[in-house]
C-alpha positions as CSV (number, residue, x, y, z in Angstrom):
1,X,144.4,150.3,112.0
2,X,143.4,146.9,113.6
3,X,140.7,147.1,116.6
4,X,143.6,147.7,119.1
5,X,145.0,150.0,117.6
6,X,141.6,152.0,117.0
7,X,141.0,151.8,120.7
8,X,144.9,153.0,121.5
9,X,143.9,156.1,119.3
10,X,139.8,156.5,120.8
11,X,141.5,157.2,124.4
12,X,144.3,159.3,123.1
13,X,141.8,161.6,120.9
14,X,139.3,161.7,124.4
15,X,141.5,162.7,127.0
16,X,138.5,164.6,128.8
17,X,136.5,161.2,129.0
18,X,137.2,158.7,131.4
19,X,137.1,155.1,129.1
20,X,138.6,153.6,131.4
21,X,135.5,153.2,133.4
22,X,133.6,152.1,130.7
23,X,131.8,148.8,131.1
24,X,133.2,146.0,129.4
25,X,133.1,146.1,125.7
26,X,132.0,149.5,125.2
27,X,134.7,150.8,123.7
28,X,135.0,147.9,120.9
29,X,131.6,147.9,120.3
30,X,131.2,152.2,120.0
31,X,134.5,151.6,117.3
32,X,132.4,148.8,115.6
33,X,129.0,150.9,115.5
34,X,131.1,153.7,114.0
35,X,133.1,151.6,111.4
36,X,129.7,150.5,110.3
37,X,128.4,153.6,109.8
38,X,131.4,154.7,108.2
39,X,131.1,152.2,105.7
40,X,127.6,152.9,105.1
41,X,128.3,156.6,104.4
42,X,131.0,156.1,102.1
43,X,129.8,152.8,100.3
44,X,133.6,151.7,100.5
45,X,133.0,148.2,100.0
46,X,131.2,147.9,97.0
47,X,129.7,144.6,95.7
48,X,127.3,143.0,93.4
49,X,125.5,139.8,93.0
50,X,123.2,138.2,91.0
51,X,119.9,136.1,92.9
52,X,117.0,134.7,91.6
53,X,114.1,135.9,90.2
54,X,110.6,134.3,91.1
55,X,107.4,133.8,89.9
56,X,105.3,136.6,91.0
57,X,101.8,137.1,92.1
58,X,99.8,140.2,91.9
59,X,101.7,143.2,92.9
60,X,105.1,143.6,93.6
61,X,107.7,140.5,94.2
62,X,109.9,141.2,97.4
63,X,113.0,139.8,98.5
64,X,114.7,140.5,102.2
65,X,118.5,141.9,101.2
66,X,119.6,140.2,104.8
67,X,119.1,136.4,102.7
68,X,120.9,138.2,99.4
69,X,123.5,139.2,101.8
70,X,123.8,139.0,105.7
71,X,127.0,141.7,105.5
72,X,124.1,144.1,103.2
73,X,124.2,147.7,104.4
74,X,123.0,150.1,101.3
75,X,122.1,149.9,98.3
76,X,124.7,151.3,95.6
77,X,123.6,154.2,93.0
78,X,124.0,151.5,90.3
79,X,120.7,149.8,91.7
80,X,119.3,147.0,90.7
81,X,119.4,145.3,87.1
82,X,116.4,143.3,85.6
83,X,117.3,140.5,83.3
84,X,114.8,140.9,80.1
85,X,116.9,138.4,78.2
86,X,117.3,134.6,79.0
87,X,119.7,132.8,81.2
88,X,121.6,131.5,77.7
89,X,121.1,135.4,76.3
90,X,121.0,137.7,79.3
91,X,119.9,141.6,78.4
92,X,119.9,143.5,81.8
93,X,118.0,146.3,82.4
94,X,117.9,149.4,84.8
95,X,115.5,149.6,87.3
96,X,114.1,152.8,88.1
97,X,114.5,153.3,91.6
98,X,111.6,154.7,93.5
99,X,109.6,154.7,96.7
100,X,106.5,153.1,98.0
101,X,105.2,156.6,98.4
102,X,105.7,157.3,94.5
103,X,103.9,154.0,93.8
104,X,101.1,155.0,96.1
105,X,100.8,158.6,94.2
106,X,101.8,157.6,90.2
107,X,101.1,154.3,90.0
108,X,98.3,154.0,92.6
109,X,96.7,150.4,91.3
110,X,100.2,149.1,91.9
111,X,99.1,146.2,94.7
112,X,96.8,145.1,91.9
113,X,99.1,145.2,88.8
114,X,99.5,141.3,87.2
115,X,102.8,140.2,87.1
116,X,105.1,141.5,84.3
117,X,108.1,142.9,83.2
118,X,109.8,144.6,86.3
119,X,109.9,148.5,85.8
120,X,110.9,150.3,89.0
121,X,112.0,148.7,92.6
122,X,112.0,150.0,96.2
123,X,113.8,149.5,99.4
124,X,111.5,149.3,102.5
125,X,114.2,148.1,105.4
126,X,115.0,144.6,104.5
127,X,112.5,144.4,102.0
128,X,113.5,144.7,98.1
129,X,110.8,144.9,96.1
130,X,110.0,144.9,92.3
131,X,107.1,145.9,90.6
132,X,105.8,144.6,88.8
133,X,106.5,140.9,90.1
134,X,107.9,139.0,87.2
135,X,106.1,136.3,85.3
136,X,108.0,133.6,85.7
137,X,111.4,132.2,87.7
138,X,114.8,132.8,86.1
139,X,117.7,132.1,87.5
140,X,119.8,134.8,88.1
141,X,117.2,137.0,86.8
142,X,118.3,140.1,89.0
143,X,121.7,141.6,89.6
144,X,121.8,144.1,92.7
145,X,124.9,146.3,93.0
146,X,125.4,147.4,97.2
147,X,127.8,148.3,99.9
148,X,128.5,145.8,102.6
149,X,129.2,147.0,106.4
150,X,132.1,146.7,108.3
151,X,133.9,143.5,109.2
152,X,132.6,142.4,112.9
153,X,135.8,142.9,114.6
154,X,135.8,140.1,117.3
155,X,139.6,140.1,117.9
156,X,142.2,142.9,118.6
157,X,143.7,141.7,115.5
158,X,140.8,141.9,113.0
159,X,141.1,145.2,111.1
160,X,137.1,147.1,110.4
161,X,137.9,146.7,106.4
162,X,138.4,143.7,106.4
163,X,139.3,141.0,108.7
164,X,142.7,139.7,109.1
165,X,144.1,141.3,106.1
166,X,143.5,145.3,106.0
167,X,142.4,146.8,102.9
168,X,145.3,149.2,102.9
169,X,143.3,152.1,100.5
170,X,140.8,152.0,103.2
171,X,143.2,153.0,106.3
172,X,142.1,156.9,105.2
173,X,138.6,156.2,106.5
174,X,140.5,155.5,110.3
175,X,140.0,159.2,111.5
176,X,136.7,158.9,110.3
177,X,135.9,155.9,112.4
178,X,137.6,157.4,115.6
179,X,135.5,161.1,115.3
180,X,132.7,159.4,115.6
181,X,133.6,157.3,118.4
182,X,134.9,160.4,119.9
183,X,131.5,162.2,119.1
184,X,129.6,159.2,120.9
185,X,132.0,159.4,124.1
186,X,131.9,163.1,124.2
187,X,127.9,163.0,124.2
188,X,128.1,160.1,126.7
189,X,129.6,162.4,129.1
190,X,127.3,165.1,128.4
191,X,130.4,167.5,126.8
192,X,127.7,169.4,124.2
193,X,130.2,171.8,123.1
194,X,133.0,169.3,122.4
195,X,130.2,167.0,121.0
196,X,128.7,169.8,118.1
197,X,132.3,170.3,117.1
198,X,133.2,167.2,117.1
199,X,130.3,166.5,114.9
200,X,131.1,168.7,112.2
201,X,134.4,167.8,111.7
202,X,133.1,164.0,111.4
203,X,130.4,165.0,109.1
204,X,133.5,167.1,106.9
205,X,136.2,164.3,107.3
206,X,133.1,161.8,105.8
207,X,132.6,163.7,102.8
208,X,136.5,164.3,101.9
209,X,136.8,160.4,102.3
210,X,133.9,159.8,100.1
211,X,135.1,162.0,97.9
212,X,138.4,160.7,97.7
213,X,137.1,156.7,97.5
214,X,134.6,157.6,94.9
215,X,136.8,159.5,91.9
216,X,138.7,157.8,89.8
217,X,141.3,160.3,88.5
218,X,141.8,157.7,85.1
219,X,138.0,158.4,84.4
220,X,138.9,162.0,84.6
221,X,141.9,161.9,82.2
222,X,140.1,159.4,79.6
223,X,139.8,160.6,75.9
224,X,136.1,159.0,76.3
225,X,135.2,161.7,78.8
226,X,136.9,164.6,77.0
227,X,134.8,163.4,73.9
228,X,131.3,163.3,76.2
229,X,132.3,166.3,77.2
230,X,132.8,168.3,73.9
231,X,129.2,166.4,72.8
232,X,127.5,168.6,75.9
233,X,128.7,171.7,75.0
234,X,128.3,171.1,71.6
235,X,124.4,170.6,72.2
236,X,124.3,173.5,73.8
């Protein structure tokens, strides 16, 4: 549904709630907060890049994910991918993801490492970072894979995924969107009850969607899977 059409449906599904005394722009903006969460949750628009690497210093080499991407919301299970080839040969790499906590506890000369071959990288808000820095600049040198927010719907007419041109697969994540507006309004007007219920079905209809957006029935079905499949039990 296009933003109109969201806000059509947020008034019907809050009948107790009076919207129509809202201040100007509430109501858009709640639907916009909540299509960006949604897409958060669900990772439901996928993308990956490739950025530069640069010549670190001593420590770890960190790069803000708002100037890799200014639509960035979370980064995908996939991670991030170190290049240990060439930019003629490229040979990428998993990095194992951790947190500045584990670094502190397991690798606790970390701020003082020398540059190197990257290993493991962390998140810390905007801040991507890889340790150990890598020697030198290469272009291209790291390939992120990450979920982008929801479109910033500034017209009626713009749909939350994406734009002027709706991502049809997507429309099943419209209830989601409009429970959680209906959870903000509901807790706006103090309705606790209707609020904690409300709440549960949002948190329910978020992982059915994921679910949904995230299975690939083909994977399911492939020989290849069958095979891995027979391996495991097999070892066992």
């Amino acid at each position: 549904m296009k933003l109109s059409e969201l806000k059509n449906f947020a008034a019907w599904q809050t009948p107790g709630v009076q919207l129509a005394s809202a201040p100007t722009g509430v109501i858009g903006n709640a639907i916009q907060m909540a299509a960006n969460e949604v897409a958060a949750r669900t990772l439901c628009l996928p993308k990956n890049i490739k950025f530069n690497a640069v010549a670190g210093t001593i420590g770890a080499g960190e790069y803000n994910l708002s100037t890799i991407d200014s639509e960035f919301v979370q980064i995908a299970p996939s991670g991030l991918y170190w290049n240990q080839g060439t930019v003629a040969s490229p040979d990428f790499k998993q990095l194992d993801a951790v947190t500045i906590k584990w670094l502190d506890e397991f690798r606790r000369n970390w701020r003082d490492d020398a540059p190197g071959d990257p290993q493991q990288f962390y998140q810390n808000g905007d801040i991507l970072g890889v340790h150990p820095s890598p020697v030198s600049a290469l272009t291209n040198g790291f390939w992120l894979y990450y979920s982008l927010k929801a479109f910033t719907m500034a017209s009626d007419n713009d749909y939350p995924f994406y734009g002027s041109t709706p991502i049809i697969r997507l429309s099943i994540l419209d209830r989601a969107i409009i429970l959680h507006f209906k959870m903000t309004a509901l807790g706006a007007a103090d309705k606790r009850d209707d609020y904690m219920i409300t709440e549960k079905e949002y948190e329910g209809e978020i992982v059915k969607v994921k679910g949904i957006l995230m299975t690939n029935r083909a994977v399911l079905n492939s020989r290849y899977n069958s095979f891995m499949g027979r391996k495991v039990r097999n070892i066992r």
